[in-house]
N, C-alpha and C positions, 0 to 999 in steps of 0.2 A: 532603749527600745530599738531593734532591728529596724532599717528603713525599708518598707514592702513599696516596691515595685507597682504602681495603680495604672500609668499609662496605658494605654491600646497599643498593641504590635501589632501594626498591621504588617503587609506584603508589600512586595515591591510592585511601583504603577505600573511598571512595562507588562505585570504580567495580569491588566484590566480585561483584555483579550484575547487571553489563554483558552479555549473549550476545546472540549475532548466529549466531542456528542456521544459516539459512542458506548462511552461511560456514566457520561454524565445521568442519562438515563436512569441509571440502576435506582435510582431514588424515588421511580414512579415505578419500577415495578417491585421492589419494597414493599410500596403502601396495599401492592394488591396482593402478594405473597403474604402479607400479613395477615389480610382478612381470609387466607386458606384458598388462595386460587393458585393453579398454576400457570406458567405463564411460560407460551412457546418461543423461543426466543431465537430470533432470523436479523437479529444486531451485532453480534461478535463471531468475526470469520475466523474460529477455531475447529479444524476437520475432528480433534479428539473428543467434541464435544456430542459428538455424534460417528457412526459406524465407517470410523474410519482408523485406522491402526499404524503405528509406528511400525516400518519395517523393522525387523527380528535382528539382520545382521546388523545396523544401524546404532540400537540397544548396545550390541555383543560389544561393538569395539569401545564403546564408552566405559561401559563396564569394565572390559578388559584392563583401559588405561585405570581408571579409580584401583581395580586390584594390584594393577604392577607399579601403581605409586604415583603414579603422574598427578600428585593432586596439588604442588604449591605453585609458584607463579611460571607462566608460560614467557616468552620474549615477546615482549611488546607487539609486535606485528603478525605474530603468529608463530605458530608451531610448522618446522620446515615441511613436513608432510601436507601439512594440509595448504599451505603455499604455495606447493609444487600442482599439487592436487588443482587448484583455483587455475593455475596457469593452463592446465588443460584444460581444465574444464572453459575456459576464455579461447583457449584454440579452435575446440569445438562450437563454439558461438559467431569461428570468423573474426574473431578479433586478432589480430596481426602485428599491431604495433604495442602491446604491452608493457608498461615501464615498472610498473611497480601493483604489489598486489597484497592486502592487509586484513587481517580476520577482525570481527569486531563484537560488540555483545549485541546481537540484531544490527535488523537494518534499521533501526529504529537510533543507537549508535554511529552508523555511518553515516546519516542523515545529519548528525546535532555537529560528529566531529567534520566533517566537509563543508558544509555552510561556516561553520566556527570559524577555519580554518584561512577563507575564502576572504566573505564579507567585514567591511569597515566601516561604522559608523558612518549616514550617509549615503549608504551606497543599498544597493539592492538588488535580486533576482526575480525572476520571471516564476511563477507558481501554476500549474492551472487550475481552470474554478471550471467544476469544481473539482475535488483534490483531498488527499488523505490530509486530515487535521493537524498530524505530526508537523507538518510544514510549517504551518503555520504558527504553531506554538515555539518552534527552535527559534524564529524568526521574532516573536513576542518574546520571549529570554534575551532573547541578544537586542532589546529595540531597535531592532532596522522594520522599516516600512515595509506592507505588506503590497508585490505588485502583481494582480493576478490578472491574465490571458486567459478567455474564455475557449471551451471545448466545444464543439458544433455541434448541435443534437442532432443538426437537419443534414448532417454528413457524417451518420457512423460515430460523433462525438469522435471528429477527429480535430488535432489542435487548428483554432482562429488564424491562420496567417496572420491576416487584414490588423488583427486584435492586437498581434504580439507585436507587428508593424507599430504599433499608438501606442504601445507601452513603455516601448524599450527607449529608455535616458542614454546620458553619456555617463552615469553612475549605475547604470546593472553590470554588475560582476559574469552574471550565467541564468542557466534557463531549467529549468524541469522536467521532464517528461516521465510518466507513470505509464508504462508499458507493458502488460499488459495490465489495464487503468484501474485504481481503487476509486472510485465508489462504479464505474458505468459499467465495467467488463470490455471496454471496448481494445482492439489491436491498432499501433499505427501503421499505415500501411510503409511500403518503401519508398514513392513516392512522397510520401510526409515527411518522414525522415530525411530523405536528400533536402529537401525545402529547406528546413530548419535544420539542417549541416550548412547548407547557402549562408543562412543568417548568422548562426555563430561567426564562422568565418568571417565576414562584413562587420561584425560586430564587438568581434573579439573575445566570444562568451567561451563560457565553462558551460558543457554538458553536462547534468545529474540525471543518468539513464538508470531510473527505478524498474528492475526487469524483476523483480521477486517470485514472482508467478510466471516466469517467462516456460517453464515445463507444464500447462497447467491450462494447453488451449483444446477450444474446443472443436467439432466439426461444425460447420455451416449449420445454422438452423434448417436451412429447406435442403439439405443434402448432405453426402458423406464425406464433398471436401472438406479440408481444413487448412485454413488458412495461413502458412508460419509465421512464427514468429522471427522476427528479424531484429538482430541488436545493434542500437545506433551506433556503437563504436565499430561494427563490420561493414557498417554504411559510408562509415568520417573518421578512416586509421587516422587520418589527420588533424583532425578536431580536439581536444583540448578536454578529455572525458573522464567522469568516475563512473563505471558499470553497477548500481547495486546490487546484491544476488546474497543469498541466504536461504539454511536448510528447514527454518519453518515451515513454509506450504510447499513447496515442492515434494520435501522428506517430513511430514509430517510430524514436528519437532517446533513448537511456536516457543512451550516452556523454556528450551535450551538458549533460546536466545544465543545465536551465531547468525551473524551474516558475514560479510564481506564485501570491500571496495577493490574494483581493478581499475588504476591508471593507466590511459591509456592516449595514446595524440602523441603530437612532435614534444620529442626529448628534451630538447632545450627550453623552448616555449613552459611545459608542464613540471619542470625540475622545483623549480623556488616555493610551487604550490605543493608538492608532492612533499616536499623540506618540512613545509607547516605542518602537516597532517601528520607526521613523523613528532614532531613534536607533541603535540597531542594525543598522541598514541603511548609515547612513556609517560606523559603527567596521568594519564588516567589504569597505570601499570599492564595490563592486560584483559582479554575477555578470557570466558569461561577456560579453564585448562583441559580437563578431561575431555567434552564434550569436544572439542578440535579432533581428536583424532579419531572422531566421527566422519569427518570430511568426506578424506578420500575412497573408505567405503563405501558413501555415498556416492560421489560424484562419478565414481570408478569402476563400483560393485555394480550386482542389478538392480533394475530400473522397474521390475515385472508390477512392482504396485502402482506404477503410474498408468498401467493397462486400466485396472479395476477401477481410478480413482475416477480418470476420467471417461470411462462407464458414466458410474451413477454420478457424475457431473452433467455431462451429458442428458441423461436421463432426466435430473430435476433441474435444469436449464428448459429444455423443451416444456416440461411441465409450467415453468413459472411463465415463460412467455405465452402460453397457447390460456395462462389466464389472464393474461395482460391483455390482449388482443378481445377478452371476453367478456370485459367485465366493462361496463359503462363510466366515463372518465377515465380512466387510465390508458396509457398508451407506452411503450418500451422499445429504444431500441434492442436488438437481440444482443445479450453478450458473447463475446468472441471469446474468452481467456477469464481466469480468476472464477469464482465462485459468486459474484454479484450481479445484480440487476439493479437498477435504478430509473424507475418507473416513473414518468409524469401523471401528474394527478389536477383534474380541474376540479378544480374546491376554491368556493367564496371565503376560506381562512386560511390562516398560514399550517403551513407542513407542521412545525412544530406541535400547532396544536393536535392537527390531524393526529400524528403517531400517542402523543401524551392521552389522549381520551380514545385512542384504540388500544392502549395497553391498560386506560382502567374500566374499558367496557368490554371486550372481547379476547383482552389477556395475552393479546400479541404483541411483538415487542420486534420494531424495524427503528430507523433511524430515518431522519427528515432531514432531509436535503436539504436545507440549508446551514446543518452542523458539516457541509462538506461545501460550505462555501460556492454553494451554485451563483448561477446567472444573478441576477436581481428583476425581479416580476416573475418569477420561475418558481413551481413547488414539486416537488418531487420527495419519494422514501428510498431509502438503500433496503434492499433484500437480502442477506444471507442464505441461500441456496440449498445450503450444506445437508439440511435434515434430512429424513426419507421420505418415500412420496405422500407416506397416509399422513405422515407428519405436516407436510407443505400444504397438501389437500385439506387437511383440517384449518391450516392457518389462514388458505384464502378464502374459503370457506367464511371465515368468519370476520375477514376483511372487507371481502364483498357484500356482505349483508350488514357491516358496518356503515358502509358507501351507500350503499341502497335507502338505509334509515334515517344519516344524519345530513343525505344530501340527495333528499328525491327530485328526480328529472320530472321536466314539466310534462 
């Protein structure tokens, strides 16, 4: 007789603290899709998901490449066009001292190979809370300790000095910054940014300047300026940096999964580290091959859809805040960049709950802040922006009368 196999397989423990709120979700709006509801859903920052369109030439050259063959493997680091492409594209950003520059499968990729590449059993980086869950999950794979730096809601949610001050060991490798920020929308100003070039410097860190969304700002809520965006490595040629950047949200392209890293700081200093990632970049052979020579029409061609996008950003920005400010317990800073909001909520339970029993009583579907690792005594939801107004209108609509029912004011 065959010997069968009875033991339990489990997983590996590192990954006890692995969540992906985000997603995790779908399994509560499931149970209401099942029973024949639909369900609005302001949890997944996807612009395709809603009236928003891949520009046309973007398409063309992808295509183009698939027709004229370009479909087996690419050179590790990228295809020379879109390489070149990056490096301008990093000129225009102000960056100046650029050593090296790599395409990857998302930022989501650049993210797993730069920490990888970096971090040693032991040792740790600076994250901030709260912060896109990605982070924290590369960091649960690789078991290194999780060390997060609080974001100031009472200042724009711009980073803790004081915080990062108490955090930082003589084992953090580098620091974080999510510019402009997933979950809050927030911008950091230049001021901030010089700050924390101070510290790197003093400290000896590696910068991981997540600018994904850096084309992608908005005007002033109460006016028509707008505030730029500025990239830390135009703020600290000197500094010791990877730039993340990728055609997801800027070129509306999330499925293609391309992003890219720009190295960048003193040559010497960033060489041995730059060596690693290079390694890592042939063990996992290449990112997508066609879609590369998407890039440089991007990056190069025109821009005229970023006129429209950030319109109706704009538009249902103003909207989401002018309910923020209307609706009893809740309060928001305005977001500057990116497509989110992340509203504080005074409620006698946890967020968690909040969002789970507004998606099976009202059929709306946000994300609880604390799948984004906020503060501690903090509850707050992420907003996805993205839909259009009747769409958003319906969804507060039935948010706020969800507030009103399961948490009447005295």
């Amino acid at each position: 007789m065959p010997i069968i196999q009875s033991r339990e397989v489990t997983a590996a423990a590192r990954l006890d603290n692995v969540r992906y709120a985000i997603r995790d979700l779908a399994c509560v709006a499931d149970e209401v899709i099942a029973q024949g509801h639909k369900v609005l859903p302001l949890n997944v920052g996807d612009p395709l998901n809603f009236d928003f369109q891949t520009p046309p030439h973007i398409i063309e050259a992808a295509y183009k490449a698939m027709r004229d063959g370009k479909n087996g493997y690419a050179p590790s680091p990228g295809i020379p066009e879109a390489l070149e492409a990056i490096r301008g594209e990093a000129a225009r950003k102000g960056i100046t001292t650029v050593r090296d520059v790599f395409v990857t499968s998302g930022v989501s990729e650049t993210v797993d190979l730069c920490i990888s590449a970096l971090v040693n059993p032991g040792e740790d980086i600076l994250t901030p809370r709260p912060d896109y869950p990605l982070y924290s999950a590369v960091l649960c794979k690789l078991g290194i300790a999780l060390n997060a730096y609080d974001l100031n809601e009472d200042d724009a949610w711009q980073p803790e000095l004081a915080d990062i001050e108490r955090k930082l060991t003589p084992r953090t490798r580098a620091i974080v910054l999510i510019n402009p920020n997933n979950p809050t929308g927030s911008l950091c100003s230049r001021e901030m940014l010089e700050k924390i070039a101070d510290l790197a410097r003093r400290h000896n860190l590696v910068v991981f300047s997540d600018e994904i969304y850096d084309k992608l700002i908005l005007p002033d809520s109460n006016g028509d300026a707008t505030t730029p965006h500025i990239a830390f490595a135009a703020v600290a040629p000197d500094v010791p940096c990877i730039t993340f950047g990728g055609m997801s949200k800027n070129y509306l392209v999330p499925g293609w999964r391309i992003g890219w890293g720009i190295v960048s700081g003193d040559a010497a200093a960033i060489k041995p580290y730059t060596e690693g990632i290079h390694r890592l970049l042939r063990a996992r052979l290449c990112a997508n091959h066609p879609e590369q020579y998407a890039i440089k029409p991007a990056l190069e061609g025109p821009q005229d859809h970023l006129v429209e996008v950030k319109r109706k950003l704009r538009s249902r920005r103003d909207l989401t805040q002018k309910w923020c400010e209307s609706t009893p317990r809740v309060s928001c800073v305005a977001p500057r960049g990116a497509f989110y909001a992340f509203p504080k909520i005074d409620i006698p339970e946890s967020d968690e709950v909040f969002v789970k029993e507004l998606i099976r009583q009202k059929h709306v579907m946000v994300v609880h802040g604390s799948g984004f690792g906020q503060k501690p005594g903090t509850q707050h939801f992420r907003i996805v922006f993205l839909p259009d107004e009747k769409t958003l209108t319906r969804a507060y609509a039935g948010i706020a009368d969800f507030i009103h029912n399961r948490y009447p004011t005295k």
